[in-house]
PLY file of the C-alpha trace (Angstrom):
ply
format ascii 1.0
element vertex 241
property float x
property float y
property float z
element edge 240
property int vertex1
property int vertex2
end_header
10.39 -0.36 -20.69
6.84 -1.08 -21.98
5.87 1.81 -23.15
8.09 5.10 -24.21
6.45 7.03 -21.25
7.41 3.62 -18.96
10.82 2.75 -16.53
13.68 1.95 -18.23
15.21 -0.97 -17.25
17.85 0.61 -15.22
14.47 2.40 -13.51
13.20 -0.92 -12.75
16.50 -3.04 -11.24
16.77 0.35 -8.92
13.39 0.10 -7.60
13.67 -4.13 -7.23
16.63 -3.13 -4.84
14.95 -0.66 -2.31
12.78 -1.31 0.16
9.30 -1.84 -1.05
8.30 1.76 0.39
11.32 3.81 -1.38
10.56 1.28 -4.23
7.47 2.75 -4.67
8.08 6.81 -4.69
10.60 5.70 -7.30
8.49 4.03 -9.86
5.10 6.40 -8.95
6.03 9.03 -12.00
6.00 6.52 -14.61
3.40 3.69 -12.54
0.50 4.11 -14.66
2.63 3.40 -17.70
3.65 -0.30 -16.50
1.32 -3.17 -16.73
1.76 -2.96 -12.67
-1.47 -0.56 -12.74
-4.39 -2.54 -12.42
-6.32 -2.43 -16.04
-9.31 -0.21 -16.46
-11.28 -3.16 -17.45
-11.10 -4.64 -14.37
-11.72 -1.57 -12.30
-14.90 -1.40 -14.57
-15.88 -4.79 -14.36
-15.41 -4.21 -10.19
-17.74 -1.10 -10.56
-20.23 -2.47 -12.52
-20.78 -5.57 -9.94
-20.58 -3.45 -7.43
-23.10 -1.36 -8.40
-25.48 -4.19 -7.98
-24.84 -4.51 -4.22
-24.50 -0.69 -3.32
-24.85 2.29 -2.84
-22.88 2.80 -0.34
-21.48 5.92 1.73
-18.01 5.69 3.06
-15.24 4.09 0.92
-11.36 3.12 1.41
-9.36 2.21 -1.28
-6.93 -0.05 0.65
-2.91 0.54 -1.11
-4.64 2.91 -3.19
-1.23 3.75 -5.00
-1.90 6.02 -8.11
-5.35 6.13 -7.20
-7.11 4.13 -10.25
-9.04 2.05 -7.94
-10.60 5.51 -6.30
-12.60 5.91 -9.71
-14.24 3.16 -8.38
-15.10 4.43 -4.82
-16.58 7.69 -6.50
-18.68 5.36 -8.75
-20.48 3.62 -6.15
-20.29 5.98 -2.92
-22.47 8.34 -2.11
-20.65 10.75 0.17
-16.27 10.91 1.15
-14.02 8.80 -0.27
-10.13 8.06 1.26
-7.66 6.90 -0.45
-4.66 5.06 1.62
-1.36 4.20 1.14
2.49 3.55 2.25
4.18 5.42 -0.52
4.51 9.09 -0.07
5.51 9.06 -3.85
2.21 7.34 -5.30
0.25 9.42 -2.77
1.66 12.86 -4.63
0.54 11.37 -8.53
-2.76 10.35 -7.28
-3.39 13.93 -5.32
-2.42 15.41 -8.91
-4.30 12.80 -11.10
-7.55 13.40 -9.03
-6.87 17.41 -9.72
-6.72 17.18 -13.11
-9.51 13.94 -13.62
-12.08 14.33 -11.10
-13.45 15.40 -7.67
-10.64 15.47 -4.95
-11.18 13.09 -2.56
-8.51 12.36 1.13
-5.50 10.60 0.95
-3.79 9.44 3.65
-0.30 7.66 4.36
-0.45 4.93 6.36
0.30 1.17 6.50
-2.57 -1.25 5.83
-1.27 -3.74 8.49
-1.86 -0.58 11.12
-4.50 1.49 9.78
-5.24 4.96 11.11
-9.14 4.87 11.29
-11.75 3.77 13.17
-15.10 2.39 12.19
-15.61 4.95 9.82
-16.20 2.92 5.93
-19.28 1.32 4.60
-17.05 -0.34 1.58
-13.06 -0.93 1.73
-11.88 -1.76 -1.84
-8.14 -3.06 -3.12
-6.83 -3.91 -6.37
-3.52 -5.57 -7.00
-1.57 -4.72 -3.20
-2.09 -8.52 -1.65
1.13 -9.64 -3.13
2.94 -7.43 -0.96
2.00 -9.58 1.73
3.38 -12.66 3.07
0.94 -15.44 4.07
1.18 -14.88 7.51
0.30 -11.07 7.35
-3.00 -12.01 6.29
-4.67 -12.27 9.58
-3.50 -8.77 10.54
-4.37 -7.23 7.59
-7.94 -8.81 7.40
-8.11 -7.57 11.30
-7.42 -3.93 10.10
-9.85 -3.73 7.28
-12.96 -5.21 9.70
-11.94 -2.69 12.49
-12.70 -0.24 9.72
-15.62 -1.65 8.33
-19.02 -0.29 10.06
-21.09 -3.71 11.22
-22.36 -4.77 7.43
-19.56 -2.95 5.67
-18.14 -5.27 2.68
-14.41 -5.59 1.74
-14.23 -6.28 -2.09
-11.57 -6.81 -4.49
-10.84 -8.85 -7.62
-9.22 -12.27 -7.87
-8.11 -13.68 -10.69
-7.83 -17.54 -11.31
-4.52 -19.02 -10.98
-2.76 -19.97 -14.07
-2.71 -23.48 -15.16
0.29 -25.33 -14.33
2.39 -25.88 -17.37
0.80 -22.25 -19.56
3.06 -19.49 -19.81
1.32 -17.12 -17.03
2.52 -20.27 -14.72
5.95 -20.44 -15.98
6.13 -16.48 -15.93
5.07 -15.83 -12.40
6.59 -18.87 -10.92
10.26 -17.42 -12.82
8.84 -13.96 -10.93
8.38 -15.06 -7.36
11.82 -17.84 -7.63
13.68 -14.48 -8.66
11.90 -12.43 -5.84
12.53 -14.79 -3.22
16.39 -15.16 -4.35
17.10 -11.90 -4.62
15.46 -11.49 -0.69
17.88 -13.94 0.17
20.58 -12.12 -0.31
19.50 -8.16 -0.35
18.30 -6.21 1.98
15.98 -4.55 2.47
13.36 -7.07 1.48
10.64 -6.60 -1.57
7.51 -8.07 -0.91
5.64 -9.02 -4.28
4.62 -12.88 -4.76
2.22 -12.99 -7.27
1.51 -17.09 -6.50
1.04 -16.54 -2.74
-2.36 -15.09 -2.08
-4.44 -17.85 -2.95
-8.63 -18.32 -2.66
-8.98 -20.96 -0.16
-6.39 -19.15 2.51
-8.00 -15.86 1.42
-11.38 -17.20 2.35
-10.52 -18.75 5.53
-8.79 -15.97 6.94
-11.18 -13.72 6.38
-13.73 -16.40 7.90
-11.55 -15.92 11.01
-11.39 -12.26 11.43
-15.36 -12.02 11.32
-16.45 -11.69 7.79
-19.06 -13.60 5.41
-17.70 -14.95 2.41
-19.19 -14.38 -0.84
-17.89 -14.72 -4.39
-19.56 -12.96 -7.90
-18.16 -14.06 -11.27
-17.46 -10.88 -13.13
-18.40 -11.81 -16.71
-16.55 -9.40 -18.75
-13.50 -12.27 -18.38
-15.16 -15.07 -19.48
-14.37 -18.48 -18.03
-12.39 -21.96 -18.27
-12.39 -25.10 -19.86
-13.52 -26.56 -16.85
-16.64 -23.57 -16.66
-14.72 -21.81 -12.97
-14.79 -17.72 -13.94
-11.61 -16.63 -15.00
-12.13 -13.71 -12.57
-14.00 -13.46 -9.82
-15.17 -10.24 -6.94
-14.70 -11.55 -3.63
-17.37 -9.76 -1.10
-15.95 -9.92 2.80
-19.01 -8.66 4.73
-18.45 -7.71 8.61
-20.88 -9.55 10.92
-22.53 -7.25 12.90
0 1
1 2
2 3
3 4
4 5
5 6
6 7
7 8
8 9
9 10
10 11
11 12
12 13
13 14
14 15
15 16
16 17
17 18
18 19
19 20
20 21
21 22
22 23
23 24
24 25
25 26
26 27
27 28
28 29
29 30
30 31
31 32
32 33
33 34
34 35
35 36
36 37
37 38
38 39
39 40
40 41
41 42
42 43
43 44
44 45
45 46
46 47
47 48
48 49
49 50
50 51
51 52
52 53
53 54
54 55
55 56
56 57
57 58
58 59
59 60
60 61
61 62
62 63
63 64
64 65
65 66
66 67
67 68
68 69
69 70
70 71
71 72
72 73
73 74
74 75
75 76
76 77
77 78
78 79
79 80
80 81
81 82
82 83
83 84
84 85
85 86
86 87
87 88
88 89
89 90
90 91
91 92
92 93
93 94
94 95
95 96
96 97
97 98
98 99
99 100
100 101
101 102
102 103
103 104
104 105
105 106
106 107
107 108
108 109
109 110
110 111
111 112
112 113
113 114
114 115
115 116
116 117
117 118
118 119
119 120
120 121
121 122
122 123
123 124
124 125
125 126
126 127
127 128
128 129
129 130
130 131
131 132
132 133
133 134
134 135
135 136
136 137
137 138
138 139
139 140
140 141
141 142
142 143
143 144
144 145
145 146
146 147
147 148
148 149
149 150
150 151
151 152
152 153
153 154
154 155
155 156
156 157
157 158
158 159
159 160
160 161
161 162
162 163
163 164
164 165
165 166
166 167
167 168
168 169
169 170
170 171
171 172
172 173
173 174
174 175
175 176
176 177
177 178
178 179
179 180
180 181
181 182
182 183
183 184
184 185
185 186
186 187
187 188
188 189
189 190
190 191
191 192
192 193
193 194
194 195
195 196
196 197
197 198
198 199
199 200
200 201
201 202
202 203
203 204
204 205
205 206
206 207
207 208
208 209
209 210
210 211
211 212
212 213
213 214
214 215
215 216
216 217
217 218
218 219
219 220
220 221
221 222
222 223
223 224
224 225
225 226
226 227
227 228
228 229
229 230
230 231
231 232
232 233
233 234
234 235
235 236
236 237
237 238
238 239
239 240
């Protein structure tokens, strides 16, 4: 499915029925062949802004899966990178990708709702992991990444604008999350991924609450709206001191 070196569909309906862990170490051999992976041209665009703010010393790529977004890290940090995630299976095809592509780097299994660090990163990045978490897990999660964050670290990541209602990306991930949340109805265990539920103005306020500074860059590469809002934007979560 998608490409030749992609899941089949069988693949696919046998990781939508595991948990979202064993899900996971199924579909890490053939991730990076699914439109899953986050694109490189948002990982550059990410770098590039950035860039502009850094350098920085210490980073943590947050659900780090295949380990595309630790390109990034090495990009704009200056010393140790960590990469950190749930699936033992993505963990083993990012150890091997950073082998073969680049400088190895730590990678550590953990869950990002209990992470196993202290106050140790300067920058904590994440690219496409929010929509395995429910609304409510926000405030834990944003509680994790600023016990990790030295006073001024930033948390950055890419959001995209939501689809307008009535376009086909509506239609399409609205058909996606109805199908998710039927099929949690009656499956277990559950799989987490709602690609309508992490939305800006929650986003912001939580991380408001657990102690951060807001701010949002425009990353230009995507162009923007009718209405002149950037199609895709780099939120910037910076720990008070």
């Amino acid at each position: 499915m998608f490409t030749a070196q992609g899941p089949t569909f069988r693949e696919l309906a046998v990781q939508a029925l595991s948990s979202v862990e064993h899900g996971y170490d199924l579909l890490a051999p053939k991730f990076d062949h699914t439109p899953f992976r986050t694109p490189d041209s948002v990982l550059r665009s990410v770098a590039r802004a950035l860039e502009r703010i850094g350098p920085f010393d210490s980073g943590l790529d947050l659900c780090c899966g295949t380990g595309a977004g630790m390109d990034v890290l090495r990009t704009v940090c200056r010393e140790r990178v960590t990469g950190v995630d749930l699936s033992a299976g993505m963990l083993a095809v990012a150890r091997e990708r950073a082998g073969q592509h680049g400088p190895q780097a730590a990678w550590v299994r953990g869950d990002a709702r209990a992470l196993p660090f202290g106050s140790a990163f300067d920058l904590v990045v994440s690219f496409g992991a929010f929509g395995h978490f429910l609304p409510q897990e926000l405030p834990g999660l944003f509680a994790q990444v600023h016990s990790v964050l030295r006073p001024g670290g930033r948390f950055a990541f890419p959001i995209v604008a939501p689809a307008r209602p009535g376009s086909r990306g509506y239609w399409a991930m609205l058909a996606f999350d109805t199908a998710m949340r039927a099929r949690n109805a009656v499956w277990r265990p559950p799989f987490v991924m709602y690609y309508r539920e992490f939305r800006l103005g929650d986003v912001r306020r939580e991380l408001a609450r657990a102690g951060f500074t807001v701010e949002l860059y425009a990353l230009p590469e995507f162009g923007r709206r009718d209405d002149g809002s950037p199609r895709c934007r780099m939120a910037v979560a910076t720990r008070q001191g």
